[in-house]
C-alpha positions as CSV (number, residue, x, y, z in Angstrom):
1,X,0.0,0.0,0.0
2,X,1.5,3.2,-0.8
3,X,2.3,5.6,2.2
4,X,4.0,8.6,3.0
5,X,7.0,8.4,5.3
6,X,7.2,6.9,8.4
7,X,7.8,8.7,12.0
8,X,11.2,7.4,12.1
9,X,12.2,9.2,8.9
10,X,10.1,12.3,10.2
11,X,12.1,15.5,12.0
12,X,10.8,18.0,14.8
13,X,9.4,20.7,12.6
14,X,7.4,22.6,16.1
15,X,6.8,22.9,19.4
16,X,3.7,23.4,21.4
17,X,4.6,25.6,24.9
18,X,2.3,26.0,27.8
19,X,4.0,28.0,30.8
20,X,7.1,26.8,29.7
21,X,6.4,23.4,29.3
22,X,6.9,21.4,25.9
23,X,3.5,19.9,25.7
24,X,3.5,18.5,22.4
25,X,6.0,18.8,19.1
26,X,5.4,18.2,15.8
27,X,7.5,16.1,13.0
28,X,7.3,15.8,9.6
29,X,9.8,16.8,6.6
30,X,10.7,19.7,4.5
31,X,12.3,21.2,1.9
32,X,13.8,24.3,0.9
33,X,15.1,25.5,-3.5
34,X,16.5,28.6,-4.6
35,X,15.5,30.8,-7.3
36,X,17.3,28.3,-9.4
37,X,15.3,25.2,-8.6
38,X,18.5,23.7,-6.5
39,X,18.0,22.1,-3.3
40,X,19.0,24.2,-0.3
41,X,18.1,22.3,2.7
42,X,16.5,19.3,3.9
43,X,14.7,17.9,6.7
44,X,13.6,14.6,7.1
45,X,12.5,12.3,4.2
46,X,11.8,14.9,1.5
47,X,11.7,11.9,-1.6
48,X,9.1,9.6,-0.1
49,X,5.6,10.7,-1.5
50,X,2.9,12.5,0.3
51,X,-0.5,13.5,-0.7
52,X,-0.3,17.3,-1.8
53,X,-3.7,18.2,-0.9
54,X,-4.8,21.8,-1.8
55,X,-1.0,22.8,-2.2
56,X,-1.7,20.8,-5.9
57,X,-4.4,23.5,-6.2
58,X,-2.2,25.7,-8.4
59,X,-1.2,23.3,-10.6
60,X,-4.6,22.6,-11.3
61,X,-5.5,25.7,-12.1
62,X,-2.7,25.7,-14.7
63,X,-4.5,22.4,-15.9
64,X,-7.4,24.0,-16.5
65,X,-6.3,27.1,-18.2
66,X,-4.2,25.3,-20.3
67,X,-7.7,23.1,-21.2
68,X,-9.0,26.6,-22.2
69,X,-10.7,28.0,-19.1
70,X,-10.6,32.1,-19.7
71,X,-9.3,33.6,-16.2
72,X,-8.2,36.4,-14.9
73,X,-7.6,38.6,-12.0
74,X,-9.9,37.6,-9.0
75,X,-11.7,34.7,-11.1
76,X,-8.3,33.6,-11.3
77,X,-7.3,34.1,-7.3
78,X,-10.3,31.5,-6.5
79,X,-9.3,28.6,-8.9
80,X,-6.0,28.5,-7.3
81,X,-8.2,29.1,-3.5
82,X,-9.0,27.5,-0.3
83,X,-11.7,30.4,0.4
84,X,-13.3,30.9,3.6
85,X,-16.4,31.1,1.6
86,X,-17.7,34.5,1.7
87,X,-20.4,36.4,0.1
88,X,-17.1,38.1,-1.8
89,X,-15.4,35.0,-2.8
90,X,-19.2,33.4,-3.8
91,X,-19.8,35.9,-5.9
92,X,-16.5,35.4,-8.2
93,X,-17.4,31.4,-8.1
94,X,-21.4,32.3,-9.1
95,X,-19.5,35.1,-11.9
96,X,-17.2,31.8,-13.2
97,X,-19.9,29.7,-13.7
98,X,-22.0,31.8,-15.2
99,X,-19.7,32.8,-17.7
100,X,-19.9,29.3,-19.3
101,X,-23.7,28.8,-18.9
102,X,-23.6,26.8,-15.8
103,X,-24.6,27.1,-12.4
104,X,-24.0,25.9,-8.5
105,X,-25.7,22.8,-9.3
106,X,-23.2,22.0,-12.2
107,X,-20.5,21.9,-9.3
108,X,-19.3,18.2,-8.1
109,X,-17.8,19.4,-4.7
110,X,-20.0,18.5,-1.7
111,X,-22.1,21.5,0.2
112,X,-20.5,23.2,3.1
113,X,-20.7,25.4,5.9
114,X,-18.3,28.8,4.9
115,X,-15.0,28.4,6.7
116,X,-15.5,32.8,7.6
117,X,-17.1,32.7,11.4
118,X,-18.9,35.7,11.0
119,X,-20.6,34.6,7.6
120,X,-21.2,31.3,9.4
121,X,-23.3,32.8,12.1
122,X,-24.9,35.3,9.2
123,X,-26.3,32.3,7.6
124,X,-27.0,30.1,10.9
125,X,-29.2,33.3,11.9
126,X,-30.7,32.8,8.4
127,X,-31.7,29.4,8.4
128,X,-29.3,28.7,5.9
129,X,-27.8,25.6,4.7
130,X,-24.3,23.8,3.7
131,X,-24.0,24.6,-0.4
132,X,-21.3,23.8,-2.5
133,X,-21.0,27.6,-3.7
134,X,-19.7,27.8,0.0
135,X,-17.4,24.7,-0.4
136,X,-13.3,26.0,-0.3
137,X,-13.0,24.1,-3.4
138,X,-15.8,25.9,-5.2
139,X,-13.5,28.0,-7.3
140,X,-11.0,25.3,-8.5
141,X,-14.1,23.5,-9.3
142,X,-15.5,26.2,-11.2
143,X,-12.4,26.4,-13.2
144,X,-12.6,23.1,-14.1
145,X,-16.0,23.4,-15.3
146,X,-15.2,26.1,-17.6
147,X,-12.2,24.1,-18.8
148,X,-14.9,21.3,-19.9
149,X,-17.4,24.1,-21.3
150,X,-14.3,25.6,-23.1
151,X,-13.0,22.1,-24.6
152,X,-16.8,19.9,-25.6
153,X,-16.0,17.7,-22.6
154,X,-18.9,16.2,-20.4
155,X,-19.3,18.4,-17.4
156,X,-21.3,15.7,-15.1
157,X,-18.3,13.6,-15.1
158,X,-15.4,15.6,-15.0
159,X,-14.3,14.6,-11.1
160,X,-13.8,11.1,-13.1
161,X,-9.8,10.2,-13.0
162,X,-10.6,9.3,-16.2
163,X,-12.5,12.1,-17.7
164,X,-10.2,14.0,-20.2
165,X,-9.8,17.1,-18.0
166,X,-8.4,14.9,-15.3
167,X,-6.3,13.1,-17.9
168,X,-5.0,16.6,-18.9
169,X,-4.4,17.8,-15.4
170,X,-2.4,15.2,-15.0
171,X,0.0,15.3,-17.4
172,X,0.2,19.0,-16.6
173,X,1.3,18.4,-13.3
174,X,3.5,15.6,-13.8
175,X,5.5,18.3,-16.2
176,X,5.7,20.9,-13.7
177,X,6.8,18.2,-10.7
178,X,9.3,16.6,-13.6
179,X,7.9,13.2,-12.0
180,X,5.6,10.7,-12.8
181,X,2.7,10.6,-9.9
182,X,3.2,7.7,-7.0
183,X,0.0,7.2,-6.5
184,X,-3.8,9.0,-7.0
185,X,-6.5,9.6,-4.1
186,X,-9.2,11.2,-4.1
187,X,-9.3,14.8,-2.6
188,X,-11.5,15.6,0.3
189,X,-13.5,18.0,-2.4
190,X,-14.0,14.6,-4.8
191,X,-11.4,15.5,-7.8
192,X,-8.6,13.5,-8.1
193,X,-5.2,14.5,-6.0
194,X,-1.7,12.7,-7.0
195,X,0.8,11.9,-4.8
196,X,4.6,13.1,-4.7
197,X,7.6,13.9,-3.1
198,X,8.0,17.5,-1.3
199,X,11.3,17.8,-3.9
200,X,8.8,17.4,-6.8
201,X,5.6,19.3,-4.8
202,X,8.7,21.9,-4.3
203,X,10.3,22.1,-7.6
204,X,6.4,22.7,-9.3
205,X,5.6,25.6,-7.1
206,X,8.9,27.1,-7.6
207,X,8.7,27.1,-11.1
208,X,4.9,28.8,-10.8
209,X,6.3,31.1,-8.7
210,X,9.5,32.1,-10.4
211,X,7.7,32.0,-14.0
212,X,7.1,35.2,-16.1
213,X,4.0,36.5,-18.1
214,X,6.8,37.3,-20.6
215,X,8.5,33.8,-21.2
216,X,7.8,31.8,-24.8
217,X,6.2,29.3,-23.1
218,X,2.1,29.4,-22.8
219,X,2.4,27.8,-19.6
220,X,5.0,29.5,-18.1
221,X,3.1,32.7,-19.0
222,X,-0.2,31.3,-17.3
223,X,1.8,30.8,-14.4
224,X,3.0,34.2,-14.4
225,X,-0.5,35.6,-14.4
226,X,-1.7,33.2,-12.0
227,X,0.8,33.9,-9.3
228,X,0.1,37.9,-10.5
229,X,-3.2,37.2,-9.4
230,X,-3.0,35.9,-5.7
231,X,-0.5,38.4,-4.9
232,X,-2.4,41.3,-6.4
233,X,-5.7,39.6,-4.2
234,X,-4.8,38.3,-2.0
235,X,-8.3,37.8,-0.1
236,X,-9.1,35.2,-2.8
237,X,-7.0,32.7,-2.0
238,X,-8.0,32.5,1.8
239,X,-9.7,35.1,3.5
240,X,-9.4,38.4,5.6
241,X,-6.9,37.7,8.3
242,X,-6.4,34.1,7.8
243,X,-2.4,32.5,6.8
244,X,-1.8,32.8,3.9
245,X,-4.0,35.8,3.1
246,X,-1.8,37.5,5.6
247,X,1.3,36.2,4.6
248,X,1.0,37.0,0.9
249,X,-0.3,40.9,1.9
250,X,2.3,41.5,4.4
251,X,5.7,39.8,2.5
252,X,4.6,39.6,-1.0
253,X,4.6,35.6,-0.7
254,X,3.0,33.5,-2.7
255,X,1.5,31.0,-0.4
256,X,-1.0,27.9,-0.5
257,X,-1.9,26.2,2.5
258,X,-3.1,22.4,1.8
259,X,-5.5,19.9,4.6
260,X,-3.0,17.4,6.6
261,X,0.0,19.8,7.6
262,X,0.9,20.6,4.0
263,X,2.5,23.7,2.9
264,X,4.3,25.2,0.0
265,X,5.6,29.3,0.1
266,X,7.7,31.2,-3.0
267,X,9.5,34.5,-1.6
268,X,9.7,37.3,-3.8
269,X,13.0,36.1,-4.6
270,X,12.2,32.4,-5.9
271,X,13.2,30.7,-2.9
272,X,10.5,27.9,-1.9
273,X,9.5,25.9,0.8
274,X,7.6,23.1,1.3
275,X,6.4,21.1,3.8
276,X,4.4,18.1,5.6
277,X,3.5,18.1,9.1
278,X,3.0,14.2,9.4
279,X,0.5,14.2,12.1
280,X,-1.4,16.1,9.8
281,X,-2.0,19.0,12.0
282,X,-1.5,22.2,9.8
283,X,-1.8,24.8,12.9
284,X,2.1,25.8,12.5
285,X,2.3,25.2,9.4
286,X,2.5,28.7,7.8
287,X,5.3,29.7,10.6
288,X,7.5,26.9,9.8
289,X,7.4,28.2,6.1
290,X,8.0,31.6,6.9
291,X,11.1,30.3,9.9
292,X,11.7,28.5,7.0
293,X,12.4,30.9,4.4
294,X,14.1,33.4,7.0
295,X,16.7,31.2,7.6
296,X,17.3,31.0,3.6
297,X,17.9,34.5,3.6
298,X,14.9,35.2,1.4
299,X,12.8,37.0,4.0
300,X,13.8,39.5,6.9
301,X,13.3,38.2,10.2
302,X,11.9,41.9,11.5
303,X,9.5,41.7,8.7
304,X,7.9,38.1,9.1
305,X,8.0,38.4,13.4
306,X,5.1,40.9,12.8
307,X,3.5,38.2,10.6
308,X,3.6,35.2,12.9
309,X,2.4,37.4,15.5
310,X,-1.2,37.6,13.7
311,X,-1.3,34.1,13.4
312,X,-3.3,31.4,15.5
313,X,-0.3,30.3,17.5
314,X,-1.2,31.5,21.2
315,X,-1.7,28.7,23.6
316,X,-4.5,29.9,25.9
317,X,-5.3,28.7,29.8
318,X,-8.0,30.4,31.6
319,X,-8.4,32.5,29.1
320,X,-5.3,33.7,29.1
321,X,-1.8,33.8,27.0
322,X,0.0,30.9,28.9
323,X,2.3,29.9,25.6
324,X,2.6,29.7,21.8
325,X,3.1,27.0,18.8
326,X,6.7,27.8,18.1
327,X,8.6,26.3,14.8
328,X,11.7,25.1,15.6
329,X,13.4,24.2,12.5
């Protein structure tokens, strides 16, 4: 059966501190490239194959742009998102698939509660319901919808692994990874998710975040516009004060956050990390990518301390500040 790797091959990665005692830490592996693509530093089993999760998210976007979908700008933002599922980010999903004739029903992720709080409670106050609109998948499976609309492919099957779109996405990611997949799953939204080693999850989003709107390459030019995108909107992507919203607003990063601990960050200067907590728990996630990238030399620690400050790290008891999730890489 495949698997990812084991704990012995894992390394601490965080710490959990309550009143000065290490109450939990967690392992798992990670990798960090230059602007070039080369491997800077390594930690753990970085070539054994782990389930990319949303982090693959850009990639298919890629796939379906490349398969014809026409996007730009925020449209673009939410086929590369995990959104938080706002009345905002619905509104860019409901604008994509109107676009190509097609509606929320037309969508094959399953309904949801928003991930925002406050539009949570809006709609519990409401009466409302989970939807798929409100998914955090809605807008990659949007894009894939218009891909279909775009190309003559069969829209009620395109989740299918075998479904043409799928095929395509495929191929499109094992060309940006430069590896053939280990193994397919499927995602936790229904479409099909491939896995890989960080060094190829690292080396795709490296090249997506280092690509120009200017190279000969159609691709490489999507890539360019989609990483153009996200950094120009950020709110798409995530939401108003949540990771890697922040992250990308405050350091100019371009940042994906993936379910099960998985991470993947691009400084402005090409320099990438990614990463797999292996007990799946993503909560210091984003702070080992940014302690991460720090330590590269790509970002300035007085610039990202201000950063992990705003995220969800405090450790309370009583109510109180008592201690903090801590990287420790």
């Amino acid at each position: 059966m495949p698997q990812t790797l084991p704990v012995s091959a894992a390394v601490e990665l965080a710490v959990v501190e309550r009143s000065g005692f290490i109450e939990s830490r967690h392992a798992g592996a990670a990798v960090v490239l230059g602007a070039d693509g080369a491997l800077l530093r390594t930690l753990g089993d970085v070539d054994a194959p782990i389930l990319p999760r949303s982090t693959l998210k850009p990639l298919q976007a890629l796939a379906s742009l490349t398969a014809g979908a026409t996007l730009e700008g925020e449209r673009l933002g939410l086929a590369t998102a995990s959104h938080s599922g706002t009345d905002r980010h619905v509104a860019v999903v409901r604008d994509i698939l109107n676009s190509v004739g097609l509606g929320e029903d037309d969508l094959g992720c399953p309904p949801a509660w928003p991930g925002d709080t406050a539009t949570r409670d809006e709609l519990v106050r409401e009466l409302g319901s989970p939807t798929r609109i409100r998914m955090n998948c809605s807008g990659k499976h949007a894009a894939m919808l218009a891909a279909c609309v775009a190309s003559g492919w069969d829209t009620a099957t395109y989740l299918s692994p075998d479904h043409p779109l799928q095929v395509h996405t495929r191929d499109v990611i094992e060309r940006l990874t430069g590896a053939k997949a280990a193994a397919m799953a499927i995602d936790g939204c229904g479409a099909p998710v491939y896995a890989m080693s960080l060094v190829a999850l690292g080396r795709a989003i490296q090249r997506i975040g280092t690509a120009s709107e200017r190279s000969p390459f159609a691709l490489h030019r999507m890539a360019g516009s989609l990483v153009r995108a996200v950094r120009e909107n950020p709110w798409t992507i995530d939401g108003p004060g949540r990771p890697d919203t922040v992250a990308i607003e405050r350091l100019g990063v371009f940042a994906k956050t993936g379910a099960e601990g998985v991470m993947v960050m691009v400084a402005p200067d090409g320099t990438t990390a990614a990463l797999k907590v292996l007990d799946g728990n993503g909560r210091a996630a984003s702070a080992i990518a940014l302690t991460l990238l720090v330590r590269a030399g790509a970002l300035e620690a007085a610039q990202v301390a201000p950063v992990i400050a705003k995220l969800p790290l405090t450790v309370l008891g009583g109510g109180q500040d008592v201690g903090i999730i801590r990287p420790t890489v």
